[in-house]
N, CA, C and O of each residue as an XYZ file, in Angstrom:
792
protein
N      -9.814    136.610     -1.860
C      -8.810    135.574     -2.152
C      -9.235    134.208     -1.603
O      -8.994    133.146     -2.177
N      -9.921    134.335     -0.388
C     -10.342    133.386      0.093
C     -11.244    132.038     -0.585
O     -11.140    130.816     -0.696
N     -12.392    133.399     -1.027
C     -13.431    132.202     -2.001
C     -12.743    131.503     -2.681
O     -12.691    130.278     -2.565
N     -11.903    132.392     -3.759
C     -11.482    131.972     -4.531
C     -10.396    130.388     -4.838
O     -10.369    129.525     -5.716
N      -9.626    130.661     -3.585
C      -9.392    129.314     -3.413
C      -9.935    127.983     -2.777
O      -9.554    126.828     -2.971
N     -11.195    128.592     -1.749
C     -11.827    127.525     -1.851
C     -12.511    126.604     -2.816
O     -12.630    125.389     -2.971
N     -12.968    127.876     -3.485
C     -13.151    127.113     -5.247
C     -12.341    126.209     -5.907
O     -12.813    125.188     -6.408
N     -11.043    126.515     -5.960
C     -10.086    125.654     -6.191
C      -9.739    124.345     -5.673
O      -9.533    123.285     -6.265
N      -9.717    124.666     -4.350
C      -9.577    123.327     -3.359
C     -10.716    122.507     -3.844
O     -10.505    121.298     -3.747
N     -11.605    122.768     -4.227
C     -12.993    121.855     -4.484
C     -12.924    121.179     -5.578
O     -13.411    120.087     -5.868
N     -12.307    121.875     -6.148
C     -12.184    121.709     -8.179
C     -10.655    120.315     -7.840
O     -10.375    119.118     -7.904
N     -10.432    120.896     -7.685
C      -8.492    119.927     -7.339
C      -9.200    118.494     -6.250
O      -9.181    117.267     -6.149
N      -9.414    118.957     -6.012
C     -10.058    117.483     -5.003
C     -11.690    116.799     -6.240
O     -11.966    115.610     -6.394
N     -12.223    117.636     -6.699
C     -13.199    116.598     -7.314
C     -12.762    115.733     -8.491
O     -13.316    114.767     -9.014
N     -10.833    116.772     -8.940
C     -10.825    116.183    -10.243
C      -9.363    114.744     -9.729
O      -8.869    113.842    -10.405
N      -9.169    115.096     -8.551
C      -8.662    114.026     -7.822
C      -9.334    112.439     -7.725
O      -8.755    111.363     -7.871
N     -10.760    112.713     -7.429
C     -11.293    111.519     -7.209
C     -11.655    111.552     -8.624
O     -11.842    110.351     -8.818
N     -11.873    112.115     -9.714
C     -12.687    111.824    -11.419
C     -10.978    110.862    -11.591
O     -10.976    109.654    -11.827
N      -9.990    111.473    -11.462
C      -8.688    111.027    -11.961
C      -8.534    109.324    -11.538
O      -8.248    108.365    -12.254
N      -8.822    109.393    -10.213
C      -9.054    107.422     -9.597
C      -9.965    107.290    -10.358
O      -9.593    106.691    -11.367
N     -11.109    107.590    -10.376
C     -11.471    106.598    -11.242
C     -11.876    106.320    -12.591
O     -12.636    105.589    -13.227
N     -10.817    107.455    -12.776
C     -10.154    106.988    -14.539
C      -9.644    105.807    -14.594
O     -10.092    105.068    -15.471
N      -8.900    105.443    -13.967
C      -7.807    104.994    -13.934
C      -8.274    103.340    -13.813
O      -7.784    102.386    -14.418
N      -9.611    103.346    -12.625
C      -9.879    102.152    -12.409
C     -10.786    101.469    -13.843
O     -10.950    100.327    -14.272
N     -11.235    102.829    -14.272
C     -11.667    102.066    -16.003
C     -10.869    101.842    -16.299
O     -10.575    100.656    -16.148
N      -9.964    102.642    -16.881
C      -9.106    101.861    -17.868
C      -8.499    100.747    -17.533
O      -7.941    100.009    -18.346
N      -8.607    100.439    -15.620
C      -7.659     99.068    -15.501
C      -8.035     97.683    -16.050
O      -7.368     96.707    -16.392
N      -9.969     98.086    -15.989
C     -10.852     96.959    -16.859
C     -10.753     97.329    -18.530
O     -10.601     96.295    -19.181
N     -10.789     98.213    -19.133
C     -10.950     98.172    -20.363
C      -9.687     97.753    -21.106
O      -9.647     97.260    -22.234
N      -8.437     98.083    -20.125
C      -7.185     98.033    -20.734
C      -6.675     96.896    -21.913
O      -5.971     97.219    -22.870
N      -7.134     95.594    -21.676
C      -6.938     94.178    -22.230
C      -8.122     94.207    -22.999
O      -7.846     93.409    -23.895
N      -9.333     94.642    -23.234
C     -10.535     94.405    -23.861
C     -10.074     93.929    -25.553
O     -10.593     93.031    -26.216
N      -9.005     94.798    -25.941
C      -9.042     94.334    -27.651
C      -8.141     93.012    -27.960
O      -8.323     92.241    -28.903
N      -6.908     92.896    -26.743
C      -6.233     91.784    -26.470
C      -7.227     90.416    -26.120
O      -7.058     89.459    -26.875
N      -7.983     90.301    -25.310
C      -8.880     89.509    -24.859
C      -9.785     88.915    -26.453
O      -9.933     87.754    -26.834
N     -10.125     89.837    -26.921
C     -11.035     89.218    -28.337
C     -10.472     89.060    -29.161
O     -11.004     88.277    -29.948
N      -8.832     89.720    -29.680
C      -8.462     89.260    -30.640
C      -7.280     88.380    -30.699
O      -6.650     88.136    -31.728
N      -6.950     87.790    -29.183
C      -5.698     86.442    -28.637
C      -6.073     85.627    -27.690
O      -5.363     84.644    -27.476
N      -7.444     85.871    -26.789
C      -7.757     85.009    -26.212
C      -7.967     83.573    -26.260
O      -7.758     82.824    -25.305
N      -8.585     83.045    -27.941
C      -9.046     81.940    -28.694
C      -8.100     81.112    -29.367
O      -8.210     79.972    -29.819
N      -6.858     82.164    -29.335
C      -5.679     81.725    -30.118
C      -5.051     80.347    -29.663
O      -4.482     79.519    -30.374
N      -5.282     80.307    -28.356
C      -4.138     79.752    -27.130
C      -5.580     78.230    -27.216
O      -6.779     78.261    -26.941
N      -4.898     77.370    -27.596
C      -5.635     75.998    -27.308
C      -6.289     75.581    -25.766
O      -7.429     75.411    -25.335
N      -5.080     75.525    -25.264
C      -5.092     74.945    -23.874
C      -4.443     76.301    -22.322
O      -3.672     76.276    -21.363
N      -5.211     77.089    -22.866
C      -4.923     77.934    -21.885
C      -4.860     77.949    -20.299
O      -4.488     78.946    -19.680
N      -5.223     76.854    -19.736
C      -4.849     76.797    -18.719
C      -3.825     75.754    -17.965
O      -3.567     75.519    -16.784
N      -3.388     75.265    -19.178
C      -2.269     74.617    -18.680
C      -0.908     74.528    -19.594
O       0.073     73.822    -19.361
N      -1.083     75.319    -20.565
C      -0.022     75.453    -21.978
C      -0.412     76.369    -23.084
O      -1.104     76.177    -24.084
N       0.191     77.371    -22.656
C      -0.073     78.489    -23.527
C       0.996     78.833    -24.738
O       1.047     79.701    -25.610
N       1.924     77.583    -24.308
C       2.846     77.459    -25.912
C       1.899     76.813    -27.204
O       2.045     77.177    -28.370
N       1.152     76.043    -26.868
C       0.196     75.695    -27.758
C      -0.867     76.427    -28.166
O      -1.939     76.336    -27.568
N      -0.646     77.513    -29.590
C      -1.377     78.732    -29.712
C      -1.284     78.432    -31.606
O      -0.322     77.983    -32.230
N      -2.606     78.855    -32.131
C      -2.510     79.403    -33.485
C      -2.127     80.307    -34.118
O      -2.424     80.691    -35.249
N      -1.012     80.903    -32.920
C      -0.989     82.668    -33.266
C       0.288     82.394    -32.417
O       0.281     81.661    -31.428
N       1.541     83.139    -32.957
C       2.650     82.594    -31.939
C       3.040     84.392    -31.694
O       3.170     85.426    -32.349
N       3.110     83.861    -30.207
C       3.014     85.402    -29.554
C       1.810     85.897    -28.640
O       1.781     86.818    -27.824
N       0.898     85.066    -29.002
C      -0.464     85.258    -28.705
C      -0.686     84.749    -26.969
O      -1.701     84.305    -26.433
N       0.421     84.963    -26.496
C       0.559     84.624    -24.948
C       0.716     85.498    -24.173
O       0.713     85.390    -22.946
N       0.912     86.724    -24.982
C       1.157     88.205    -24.158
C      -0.295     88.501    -23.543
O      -0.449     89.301    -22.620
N      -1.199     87.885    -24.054
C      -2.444     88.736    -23.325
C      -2.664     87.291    -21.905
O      -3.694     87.432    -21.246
N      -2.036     86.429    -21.633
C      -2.140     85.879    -20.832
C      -1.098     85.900    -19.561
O      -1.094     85.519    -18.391
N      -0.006     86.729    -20.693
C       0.874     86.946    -19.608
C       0.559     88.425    -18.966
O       1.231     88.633    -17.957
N      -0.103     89.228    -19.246
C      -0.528     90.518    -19.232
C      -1.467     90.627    -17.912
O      -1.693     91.456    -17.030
N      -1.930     89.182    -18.312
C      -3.801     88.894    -17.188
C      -3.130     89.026    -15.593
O      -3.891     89.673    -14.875
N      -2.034     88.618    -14.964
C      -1.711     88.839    -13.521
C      -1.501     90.513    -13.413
O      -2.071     91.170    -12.542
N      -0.646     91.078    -14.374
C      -0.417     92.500    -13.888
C      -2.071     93.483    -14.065
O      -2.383     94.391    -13.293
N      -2.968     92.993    -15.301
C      -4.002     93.743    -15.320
C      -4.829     93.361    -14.007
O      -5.555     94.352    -13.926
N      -5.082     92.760    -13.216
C      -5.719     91.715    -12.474
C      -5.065     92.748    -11.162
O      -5.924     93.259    -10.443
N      -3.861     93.007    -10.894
C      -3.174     93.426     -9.942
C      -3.536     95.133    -10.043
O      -3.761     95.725     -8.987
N      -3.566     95.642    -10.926
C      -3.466     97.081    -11.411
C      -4.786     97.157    -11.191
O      -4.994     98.188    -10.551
N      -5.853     96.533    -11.420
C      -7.700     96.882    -10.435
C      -7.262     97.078     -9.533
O      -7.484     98.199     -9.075
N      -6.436     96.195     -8.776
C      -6.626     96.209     -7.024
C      -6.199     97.054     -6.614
O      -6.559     97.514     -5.531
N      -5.166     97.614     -7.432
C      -4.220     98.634     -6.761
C      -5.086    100.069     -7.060
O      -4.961    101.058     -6.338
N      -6.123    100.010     -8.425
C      -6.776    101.225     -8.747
C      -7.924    101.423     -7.989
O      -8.452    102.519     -7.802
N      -8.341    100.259     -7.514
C      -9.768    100.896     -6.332
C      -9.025    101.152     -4.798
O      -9.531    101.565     -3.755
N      -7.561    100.719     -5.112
C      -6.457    101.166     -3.588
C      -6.823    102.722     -3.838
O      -7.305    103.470     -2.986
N      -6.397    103.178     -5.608
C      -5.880    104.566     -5.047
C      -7.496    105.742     -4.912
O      -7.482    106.931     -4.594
N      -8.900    104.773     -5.325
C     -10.203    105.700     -5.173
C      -9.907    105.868     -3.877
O      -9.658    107.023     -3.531
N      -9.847    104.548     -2.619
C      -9.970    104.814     -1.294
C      -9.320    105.513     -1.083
O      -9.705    106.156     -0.106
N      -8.020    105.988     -1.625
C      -7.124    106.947     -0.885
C      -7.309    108.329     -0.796
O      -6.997    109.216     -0.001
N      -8.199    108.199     -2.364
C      -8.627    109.679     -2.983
C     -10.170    109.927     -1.910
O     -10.723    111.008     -1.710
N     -10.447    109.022     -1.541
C     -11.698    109.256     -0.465
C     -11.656    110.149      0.304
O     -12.434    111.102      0.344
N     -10.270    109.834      1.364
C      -9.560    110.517      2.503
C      -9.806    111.767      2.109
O     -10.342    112.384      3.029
N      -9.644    112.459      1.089
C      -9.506    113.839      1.331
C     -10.786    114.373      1.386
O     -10.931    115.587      1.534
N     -11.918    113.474      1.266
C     -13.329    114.311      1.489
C     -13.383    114.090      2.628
O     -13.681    115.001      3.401
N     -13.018    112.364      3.246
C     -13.471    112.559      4.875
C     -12.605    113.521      5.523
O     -13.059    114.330      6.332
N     -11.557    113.481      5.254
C     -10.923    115.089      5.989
C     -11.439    116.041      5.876
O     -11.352    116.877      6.775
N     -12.036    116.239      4.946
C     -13.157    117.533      4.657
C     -11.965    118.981      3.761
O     -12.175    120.181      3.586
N     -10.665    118.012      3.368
C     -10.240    118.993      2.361
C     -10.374    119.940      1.293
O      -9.740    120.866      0.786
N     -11.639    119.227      1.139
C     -12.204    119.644     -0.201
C     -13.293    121.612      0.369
O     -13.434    122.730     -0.127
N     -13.652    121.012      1.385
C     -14.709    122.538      1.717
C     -14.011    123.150      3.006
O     -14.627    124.050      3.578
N     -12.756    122.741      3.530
C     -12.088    123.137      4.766
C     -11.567    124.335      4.794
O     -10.560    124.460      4.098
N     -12.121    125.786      5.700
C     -11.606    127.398      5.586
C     -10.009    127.088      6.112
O      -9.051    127.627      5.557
N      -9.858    126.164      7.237
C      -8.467    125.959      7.612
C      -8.002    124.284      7.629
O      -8.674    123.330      8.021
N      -6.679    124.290      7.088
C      -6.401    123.230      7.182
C      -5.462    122.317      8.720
O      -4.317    122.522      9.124
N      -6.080    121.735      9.028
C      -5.042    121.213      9.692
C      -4.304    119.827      9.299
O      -4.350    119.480      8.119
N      -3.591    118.980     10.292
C      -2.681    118.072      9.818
C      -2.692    116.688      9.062
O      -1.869    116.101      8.360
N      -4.683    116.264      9.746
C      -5.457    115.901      8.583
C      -5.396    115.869      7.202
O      -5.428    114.899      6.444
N      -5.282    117.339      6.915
C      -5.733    118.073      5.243
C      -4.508    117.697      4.763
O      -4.568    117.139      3.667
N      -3.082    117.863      5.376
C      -1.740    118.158      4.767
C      -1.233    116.819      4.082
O      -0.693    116.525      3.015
N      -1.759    116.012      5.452
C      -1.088    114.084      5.451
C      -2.554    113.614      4.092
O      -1.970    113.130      3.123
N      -3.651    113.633      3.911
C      -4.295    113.230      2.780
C      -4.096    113.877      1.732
O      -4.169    113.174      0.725
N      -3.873    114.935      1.557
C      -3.027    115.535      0.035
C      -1.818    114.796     -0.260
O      -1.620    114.312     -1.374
N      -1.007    114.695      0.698
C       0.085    114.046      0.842
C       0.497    112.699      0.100
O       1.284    112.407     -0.800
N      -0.480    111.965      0.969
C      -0.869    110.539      0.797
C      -1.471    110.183     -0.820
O      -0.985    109.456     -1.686
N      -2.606    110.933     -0.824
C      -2.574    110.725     -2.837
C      -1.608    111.427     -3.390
O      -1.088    110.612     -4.153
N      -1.134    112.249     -3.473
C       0.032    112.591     -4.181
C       1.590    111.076     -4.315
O       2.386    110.731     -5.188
N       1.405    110.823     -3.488
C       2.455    109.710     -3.061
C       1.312    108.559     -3.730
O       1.644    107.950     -4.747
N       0.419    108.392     -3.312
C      -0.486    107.157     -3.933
C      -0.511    107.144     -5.721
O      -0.373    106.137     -6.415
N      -0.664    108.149     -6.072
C      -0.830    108.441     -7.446
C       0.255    108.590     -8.379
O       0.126    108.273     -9.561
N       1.728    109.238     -7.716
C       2.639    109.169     -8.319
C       3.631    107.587     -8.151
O       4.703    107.412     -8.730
N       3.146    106.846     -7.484
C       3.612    105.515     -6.977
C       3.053    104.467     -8.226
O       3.874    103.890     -8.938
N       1.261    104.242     -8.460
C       0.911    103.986     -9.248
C       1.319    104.372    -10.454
O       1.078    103.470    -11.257
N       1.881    105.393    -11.012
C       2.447    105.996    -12.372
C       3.260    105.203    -12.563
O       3.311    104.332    -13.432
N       4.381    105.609    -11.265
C       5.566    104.780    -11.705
C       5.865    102.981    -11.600
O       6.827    102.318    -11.986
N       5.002    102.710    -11.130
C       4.424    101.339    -11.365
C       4.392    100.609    -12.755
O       5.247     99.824    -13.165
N       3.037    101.085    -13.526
C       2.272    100.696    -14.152
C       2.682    101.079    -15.880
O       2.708    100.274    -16.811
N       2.996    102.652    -15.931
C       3.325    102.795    -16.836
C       4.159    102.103    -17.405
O       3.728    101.422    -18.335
N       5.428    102.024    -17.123
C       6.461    100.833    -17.680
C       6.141     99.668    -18.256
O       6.495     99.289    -19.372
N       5.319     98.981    -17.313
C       4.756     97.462    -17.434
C       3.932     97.609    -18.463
O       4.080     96.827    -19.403
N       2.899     98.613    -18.534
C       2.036     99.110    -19.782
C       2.982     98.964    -20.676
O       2.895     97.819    -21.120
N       4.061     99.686    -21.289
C       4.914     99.929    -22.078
C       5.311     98.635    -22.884
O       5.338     98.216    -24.041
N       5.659     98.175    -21.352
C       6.867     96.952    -21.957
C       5.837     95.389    -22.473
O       6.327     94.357    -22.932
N       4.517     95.623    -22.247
C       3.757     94.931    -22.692
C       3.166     95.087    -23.888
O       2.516     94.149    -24.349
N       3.329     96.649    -24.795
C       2.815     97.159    -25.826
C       3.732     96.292    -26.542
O       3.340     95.644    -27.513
N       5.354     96.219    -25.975
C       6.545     96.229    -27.287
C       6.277     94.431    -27.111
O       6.605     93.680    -28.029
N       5.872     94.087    -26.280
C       5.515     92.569    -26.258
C       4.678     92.185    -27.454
O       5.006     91.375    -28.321
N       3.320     93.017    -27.373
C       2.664     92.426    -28.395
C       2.719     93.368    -29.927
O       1.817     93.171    -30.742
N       3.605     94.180    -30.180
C       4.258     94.486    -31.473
C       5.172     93.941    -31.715
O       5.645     94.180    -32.826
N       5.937     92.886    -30.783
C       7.593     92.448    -31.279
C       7.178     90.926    -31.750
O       7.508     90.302    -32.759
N       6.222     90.512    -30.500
C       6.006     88.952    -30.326
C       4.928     88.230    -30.771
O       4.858     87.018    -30.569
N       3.894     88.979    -31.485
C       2.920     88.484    -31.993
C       2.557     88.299    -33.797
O       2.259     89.115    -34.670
N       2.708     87.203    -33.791
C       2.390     86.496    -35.429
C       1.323     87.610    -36.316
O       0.259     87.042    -36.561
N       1.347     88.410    -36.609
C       0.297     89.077    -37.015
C      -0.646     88.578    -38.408
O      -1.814     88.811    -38.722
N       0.556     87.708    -39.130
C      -0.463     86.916    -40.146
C      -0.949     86.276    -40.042
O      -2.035     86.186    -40.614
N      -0.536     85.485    -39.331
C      -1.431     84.119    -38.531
C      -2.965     84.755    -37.705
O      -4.100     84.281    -37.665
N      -2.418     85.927    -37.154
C      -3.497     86.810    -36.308
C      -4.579     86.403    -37.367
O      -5.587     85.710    -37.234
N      -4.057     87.048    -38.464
C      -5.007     88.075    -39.467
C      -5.676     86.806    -39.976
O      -6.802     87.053    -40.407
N      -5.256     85.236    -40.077
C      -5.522     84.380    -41.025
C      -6.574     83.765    -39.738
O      -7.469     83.036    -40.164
N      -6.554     83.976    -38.289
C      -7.077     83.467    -37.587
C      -8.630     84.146    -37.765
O      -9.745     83.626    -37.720
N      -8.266     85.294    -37.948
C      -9.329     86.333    -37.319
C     -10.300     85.673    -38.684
O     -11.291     84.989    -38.430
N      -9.992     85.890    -39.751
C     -10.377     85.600    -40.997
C     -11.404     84.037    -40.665
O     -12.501     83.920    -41.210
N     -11.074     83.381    -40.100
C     -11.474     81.957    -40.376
C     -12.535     81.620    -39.286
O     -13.480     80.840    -39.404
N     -12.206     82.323    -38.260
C     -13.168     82.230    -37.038
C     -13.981     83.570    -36.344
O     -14.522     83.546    -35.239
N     -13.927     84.791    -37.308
C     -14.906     85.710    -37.069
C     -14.240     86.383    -35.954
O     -15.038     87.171    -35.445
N     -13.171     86.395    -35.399
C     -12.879     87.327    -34.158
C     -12.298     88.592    -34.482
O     -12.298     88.785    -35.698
N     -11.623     89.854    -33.564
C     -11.000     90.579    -33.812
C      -9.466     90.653    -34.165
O      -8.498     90.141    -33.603
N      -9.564     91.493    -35.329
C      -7.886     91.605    -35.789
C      -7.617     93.244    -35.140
O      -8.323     94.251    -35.200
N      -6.398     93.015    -34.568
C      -5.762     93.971    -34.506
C      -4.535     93.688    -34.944
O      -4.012     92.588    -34.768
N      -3.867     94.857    -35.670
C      -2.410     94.741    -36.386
C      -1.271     95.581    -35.102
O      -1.804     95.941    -34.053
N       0.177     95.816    -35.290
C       0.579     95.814    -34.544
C       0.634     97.306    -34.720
O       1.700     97.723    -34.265
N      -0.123     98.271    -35.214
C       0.158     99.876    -34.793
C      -1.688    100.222    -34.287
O      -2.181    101.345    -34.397
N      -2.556     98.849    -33.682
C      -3.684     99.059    -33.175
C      -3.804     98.956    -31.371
O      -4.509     98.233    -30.667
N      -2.747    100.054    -31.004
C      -2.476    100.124    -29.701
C      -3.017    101.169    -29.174
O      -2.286    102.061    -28.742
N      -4.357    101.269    -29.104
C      -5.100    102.407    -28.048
C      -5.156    101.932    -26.834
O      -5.017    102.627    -25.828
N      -5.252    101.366    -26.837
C      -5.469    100.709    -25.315
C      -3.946    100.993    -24.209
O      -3.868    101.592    -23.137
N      -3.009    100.361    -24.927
C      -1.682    100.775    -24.558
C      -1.508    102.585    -24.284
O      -1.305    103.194    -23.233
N      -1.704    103.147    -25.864
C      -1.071    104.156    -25.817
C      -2.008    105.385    -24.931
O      -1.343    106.375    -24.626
N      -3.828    105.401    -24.399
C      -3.745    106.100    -23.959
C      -3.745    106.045    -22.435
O      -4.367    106.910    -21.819
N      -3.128    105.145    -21.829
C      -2.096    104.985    -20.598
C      -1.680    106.670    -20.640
O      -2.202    107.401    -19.799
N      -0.685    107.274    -21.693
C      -0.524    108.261    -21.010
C      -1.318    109.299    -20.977
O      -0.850    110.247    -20.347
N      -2.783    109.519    -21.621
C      -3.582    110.731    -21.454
C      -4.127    110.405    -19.757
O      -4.151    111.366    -18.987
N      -4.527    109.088    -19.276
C      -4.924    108.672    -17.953
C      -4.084    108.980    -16.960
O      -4.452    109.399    -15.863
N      -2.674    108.747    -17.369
C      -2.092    108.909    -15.895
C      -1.435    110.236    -16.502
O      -0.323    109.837    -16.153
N      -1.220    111.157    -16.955
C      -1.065    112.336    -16.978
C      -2.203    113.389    -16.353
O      -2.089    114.394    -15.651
N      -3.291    112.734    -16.899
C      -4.533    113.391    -16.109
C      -4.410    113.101    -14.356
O      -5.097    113.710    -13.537
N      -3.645    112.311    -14.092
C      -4.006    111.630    -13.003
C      -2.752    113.189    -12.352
O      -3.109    114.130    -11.643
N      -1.623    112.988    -12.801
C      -0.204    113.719    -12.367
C      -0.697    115.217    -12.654
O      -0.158    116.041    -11.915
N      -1.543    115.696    -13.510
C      -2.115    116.993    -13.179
C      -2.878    117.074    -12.039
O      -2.630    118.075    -11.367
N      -3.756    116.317    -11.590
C      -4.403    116.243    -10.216
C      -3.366    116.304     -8.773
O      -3.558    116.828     -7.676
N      -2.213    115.529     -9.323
C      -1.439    115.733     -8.012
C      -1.019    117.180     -8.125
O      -1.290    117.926     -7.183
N      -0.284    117.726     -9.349
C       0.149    119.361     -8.939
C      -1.354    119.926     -8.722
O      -1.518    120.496     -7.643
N      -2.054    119.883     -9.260
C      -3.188    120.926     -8.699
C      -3.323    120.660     -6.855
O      -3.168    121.627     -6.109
N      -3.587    119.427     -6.355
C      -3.767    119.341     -5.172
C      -1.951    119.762     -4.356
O      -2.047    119.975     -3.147
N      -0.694    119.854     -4.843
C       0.255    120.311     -4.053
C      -0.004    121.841     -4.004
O       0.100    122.416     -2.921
N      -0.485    122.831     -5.624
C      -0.722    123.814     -5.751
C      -1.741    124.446     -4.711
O      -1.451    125.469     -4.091
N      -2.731    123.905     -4.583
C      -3.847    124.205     -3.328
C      -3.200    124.309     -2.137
O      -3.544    125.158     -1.314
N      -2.200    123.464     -1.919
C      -1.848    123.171     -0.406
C      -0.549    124.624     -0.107
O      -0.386    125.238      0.947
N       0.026    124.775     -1.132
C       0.639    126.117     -1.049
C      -0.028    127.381     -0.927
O       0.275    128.254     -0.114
N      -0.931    127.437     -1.756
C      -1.916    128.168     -1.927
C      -2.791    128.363     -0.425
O      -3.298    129.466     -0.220
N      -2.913    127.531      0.360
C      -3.793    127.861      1.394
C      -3.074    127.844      2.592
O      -3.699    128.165      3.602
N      -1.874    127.532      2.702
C      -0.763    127.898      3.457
C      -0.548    129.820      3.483
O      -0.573    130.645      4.396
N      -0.377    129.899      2.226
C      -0.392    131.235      1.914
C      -1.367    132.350      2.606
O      -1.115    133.335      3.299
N      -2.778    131.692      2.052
C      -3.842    132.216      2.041
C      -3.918    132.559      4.051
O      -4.098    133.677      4.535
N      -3.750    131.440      4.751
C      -3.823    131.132      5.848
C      -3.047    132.091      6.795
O      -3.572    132.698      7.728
N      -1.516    132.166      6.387
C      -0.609    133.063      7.022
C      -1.540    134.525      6.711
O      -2.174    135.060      7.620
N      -1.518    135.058      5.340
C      -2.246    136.181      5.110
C      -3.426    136.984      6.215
O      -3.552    138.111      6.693
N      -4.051    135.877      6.271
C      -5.479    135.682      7.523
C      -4.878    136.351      8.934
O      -5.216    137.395      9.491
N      -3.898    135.402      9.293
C      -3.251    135.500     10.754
C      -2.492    136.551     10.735
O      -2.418    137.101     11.834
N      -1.448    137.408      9.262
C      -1.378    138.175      9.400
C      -2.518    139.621      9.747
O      -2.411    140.603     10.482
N      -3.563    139.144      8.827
C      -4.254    140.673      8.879
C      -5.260    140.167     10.552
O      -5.588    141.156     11.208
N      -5.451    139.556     10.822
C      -5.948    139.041     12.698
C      -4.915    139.613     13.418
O      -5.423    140.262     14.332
N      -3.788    139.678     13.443
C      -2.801    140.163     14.020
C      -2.422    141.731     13.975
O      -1.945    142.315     14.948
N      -2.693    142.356     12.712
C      -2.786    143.827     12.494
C      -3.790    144.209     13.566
O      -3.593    144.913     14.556
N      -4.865    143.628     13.187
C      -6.188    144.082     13.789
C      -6.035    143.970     15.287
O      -6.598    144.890     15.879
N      -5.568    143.298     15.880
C      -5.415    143.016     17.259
C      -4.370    144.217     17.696
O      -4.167    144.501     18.877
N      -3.769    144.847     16.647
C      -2.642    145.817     17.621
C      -3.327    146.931     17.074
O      -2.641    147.952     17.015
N      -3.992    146.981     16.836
C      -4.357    148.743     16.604
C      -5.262    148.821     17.968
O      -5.788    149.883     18.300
């Protein structure tokens, strides 16, 4: 039983840290189709972004502080996901209070970021399907060679949730481990304890 969950613990912690830094890609790729196909729109972008060839075409500038914020916070949650190797969670026969508080801590780090980000993701999709000129887009894109996207060309938005779902399977797998070796652990001390009274 033992191996076996050490196997696990290893697997749940490597797909812990793959899950950060999912997350920190997508925090750069997230704006990539916004950026080429509304960036050019906006005349005077750094001081009047009402002045645009594309009306609506301000969502990807209003977008730029939260994407900008959501890096910082996504190489927050790699470091956090670190902790559990320097604790040595990942190859540890016993855990101590170390192991419990860094499972802990990304679980809380990761489900914090979810509930963060997703929303703002969201409410920025319906931004640029509600608020953006799409003919004008299309007449822009046409005249100056850039990218068109229409308003049901939301990958970027929509797979937000394959990332942070991947991310929220990593937290139950790592709470699952921590039960799991609680378990495993008592089991141990039980059969050490048989053995000691015979």
């Amino acid at each position: 039983m033992y191996k076996k969950q050490m196997l696990f613990q290893k697997i749940a912690c490597m797909l812990a840290l793959i899950a950060a830094a999912l997350v920190f890609v997508y925090s750069l790729g997230m704006s990539t189709d916004l950026y080429d196909a509304l960036a050019r729109t906006i005349l005077y972008p750094d001081y009047n972004l009402e002045q645009t060839s594309v009306a609506g075409s301000r969502v990807y500038y209003d977008m730029f502080s939260f994407n900008r914020t959501f890096t910082r916070v996504s190489i927050g949650l790699i470091l956090v996901t670190l902790v559990l190797f320097i604790t040595n969670t990942n190859v540890r026969r016993k855990y101590y209070i170390g192991n419990y508080v860094s499972a802990g801590l990304f679980s809380v780090a990761a489900l914090g970021v979810t509930i963060w980000s997703v929303p703002q993701i969201m409410d920025y999709k319906s931004k640029f399907q509600n608020n953006v000129d799409f003919e004008a887009l299309k007449a822009f894109s046409k005249d100056w060679g850039t990218l068109y996207i229409g308003p049901n060309d939301t990958f970027w938005f929509d797979i937000s949730f394959a990332v942070f779902g991947f991310l929220i399977f990593t937290v139950v797998l790592l709470v699952l481990n921590v039960i799991l070796k609680i378990l495993v652990m008592k089991a141990e001390q039980n059969a050490i304890g048989k053995g000691r009274g015979v």
